[in-house]
N, C-alpha and C positions, 0 to 999 in steps of 0.2 A: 312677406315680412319686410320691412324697413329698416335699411340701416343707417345709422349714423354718415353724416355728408365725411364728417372728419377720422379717420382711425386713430385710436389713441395710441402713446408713445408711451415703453416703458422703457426708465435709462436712454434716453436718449434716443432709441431704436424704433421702428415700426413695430408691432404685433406681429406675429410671424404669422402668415399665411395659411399654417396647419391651424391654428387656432381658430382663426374665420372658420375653416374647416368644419373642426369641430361642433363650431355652433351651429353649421348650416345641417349638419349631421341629424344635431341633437331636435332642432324643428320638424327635420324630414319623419323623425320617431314617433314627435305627437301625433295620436289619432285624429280624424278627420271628426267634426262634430255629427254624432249620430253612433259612429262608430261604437260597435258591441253591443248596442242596445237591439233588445230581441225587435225583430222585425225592421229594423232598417238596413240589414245588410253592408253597411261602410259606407253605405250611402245614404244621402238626402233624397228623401220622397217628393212626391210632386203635391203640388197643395191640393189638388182635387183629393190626393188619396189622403190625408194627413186631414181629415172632416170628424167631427163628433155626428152623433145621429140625427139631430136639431140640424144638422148645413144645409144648405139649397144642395141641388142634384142636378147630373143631367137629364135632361128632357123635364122636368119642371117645370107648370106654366105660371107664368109669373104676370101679375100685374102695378104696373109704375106711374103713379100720378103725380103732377108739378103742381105746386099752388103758391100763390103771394107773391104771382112777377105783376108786370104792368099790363103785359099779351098773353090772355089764358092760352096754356098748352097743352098739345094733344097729348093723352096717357100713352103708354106703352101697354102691351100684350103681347107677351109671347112665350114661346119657352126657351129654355137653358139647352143654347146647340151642344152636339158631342165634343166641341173643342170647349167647354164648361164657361162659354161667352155667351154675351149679348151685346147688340148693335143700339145705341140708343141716339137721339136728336144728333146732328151736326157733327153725324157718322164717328163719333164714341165711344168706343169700345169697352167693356168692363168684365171681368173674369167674377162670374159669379158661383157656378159649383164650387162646393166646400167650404162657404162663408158663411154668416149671418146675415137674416134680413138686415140686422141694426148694421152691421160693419159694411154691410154692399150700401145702403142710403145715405151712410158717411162719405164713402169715397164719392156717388155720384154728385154729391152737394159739394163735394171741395174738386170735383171735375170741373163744373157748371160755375162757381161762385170765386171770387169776383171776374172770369175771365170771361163769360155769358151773358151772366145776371149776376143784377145788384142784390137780389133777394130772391131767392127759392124753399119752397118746403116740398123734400122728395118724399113719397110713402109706397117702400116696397112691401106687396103682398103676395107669397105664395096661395095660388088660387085653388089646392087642388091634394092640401094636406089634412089628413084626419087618423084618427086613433079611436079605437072599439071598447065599447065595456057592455061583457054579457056577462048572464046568468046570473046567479040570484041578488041582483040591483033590483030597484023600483020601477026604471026607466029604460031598459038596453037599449044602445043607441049608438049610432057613429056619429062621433062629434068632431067638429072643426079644429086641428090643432094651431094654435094661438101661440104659445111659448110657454114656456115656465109655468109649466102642470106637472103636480106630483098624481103620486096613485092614487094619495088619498084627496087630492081636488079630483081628477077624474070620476072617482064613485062620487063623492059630494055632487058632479054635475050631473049625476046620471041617476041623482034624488036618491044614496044610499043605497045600504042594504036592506032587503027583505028581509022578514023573521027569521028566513029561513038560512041565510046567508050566512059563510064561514069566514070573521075576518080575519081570523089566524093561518088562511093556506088561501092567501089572493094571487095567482096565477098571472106572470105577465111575459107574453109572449111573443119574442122578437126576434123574426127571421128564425134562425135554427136553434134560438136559445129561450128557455124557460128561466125567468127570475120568480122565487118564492118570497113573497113579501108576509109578515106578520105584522097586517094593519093597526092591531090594539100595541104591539111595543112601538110602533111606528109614530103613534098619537104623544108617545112618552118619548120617544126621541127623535126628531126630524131627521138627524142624520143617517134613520133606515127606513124614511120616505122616500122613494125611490121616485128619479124624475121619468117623465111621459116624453117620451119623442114620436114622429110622425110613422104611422104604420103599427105600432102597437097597439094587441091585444090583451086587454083586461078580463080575466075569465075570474068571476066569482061561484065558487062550490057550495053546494051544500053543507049543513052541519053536519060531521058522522054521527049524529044521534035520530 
């Protein structure tokens, strides 16, 4: 906290010194940001852990292509070390676990530009993400996740449901947890299309008739 170069005077006098006191009292009281919120303990998390389901990961193989300098450059391949980095050209370091493709290709373009290059277009690709849609679809299939796929694009790419297929109990399955999605109120309200992230499975059931 900052304070004032000057201490103000009242009647003529200094502020008395309990008063400073008291305010430095009353900061010492505010919680720290995070504080009470369930799961962060009084503390701030670390940005790997602090990820939506969509963020790169560790050990992710990632591929990075440069385009639109004067001297074509070699791509990048590799993965996302356990310290959630990568090493890129002219020994540049970027913390990639827990990000977005879009926000890691920001930073590297404003790493590189104008201190580099006059001109660069970065394109980072997770090489090695996809999401599942079984049972009663047209097409089951493991598909490549891309970004910003709901449920109901995922069936759409997977050529729908079969006659036989229930779109009111679509099963989506992630890590430990089951989402029940009801596709027909989903068509009537976006906001309980549920998004696709990487690793998810899409199980379509039968009708119970």
């Amino acid at each position: 906290m900052r304070f004032l170069n000057t201490i103000g005077t009242v009647g003529g006098g200094f502020v008395s010194l309990a008063a400073a006191g008291l305010l430095l009292a009353g900061c010492a009281s505010t919680p720290p940001t995070g504080a009470g919120d369930p799961g962060t303990k009084g503390h701030q998390t670390s940005p790997i852990a602090q990820t939506s389901p969509s963020a790169l990961r560790v050990g992710e193989l990632l591929g990075i292509s440069f385009s639109d300098t004067a001297v074509p450059l070699y791509p990048f391949e590799g993965r996302i070390r356990d310290d959630g980095k990568i090493t890129l050209m002219h020994n540049q370091e970027f913390a990639a676990a827990g990000r977005s493709v879009t926000d890691l290709e920001k930073e590297i373009h404003g790493r590189y530009v104008p201190r580099f290059y006059v001109n660069l277009t970065v394109t980072v690709k997770a090489q090695d993400r996809f999401f599942y849609v079984e049972g009663e679809v047209k097409m089951p299939s493991r598909l490549e996740y891309r970004g910003d796929i709901t449920v109901l694009g995922a069936i759409s790419a997977a050529a729908g449901f079969t006659e036989f297929g229930n779109p009111k109990n679509v099963k989506i399955l992630r890590g430990d947890r089951t989402i029940i999605v009801n596709c027909v109120k989903a068509k009537e309200n976006p906001k309980l299309d549920v998004q696709i992230y990487p690793g998810d499975r899409i199980s379509v059931k039968k009708r119970p008739w």
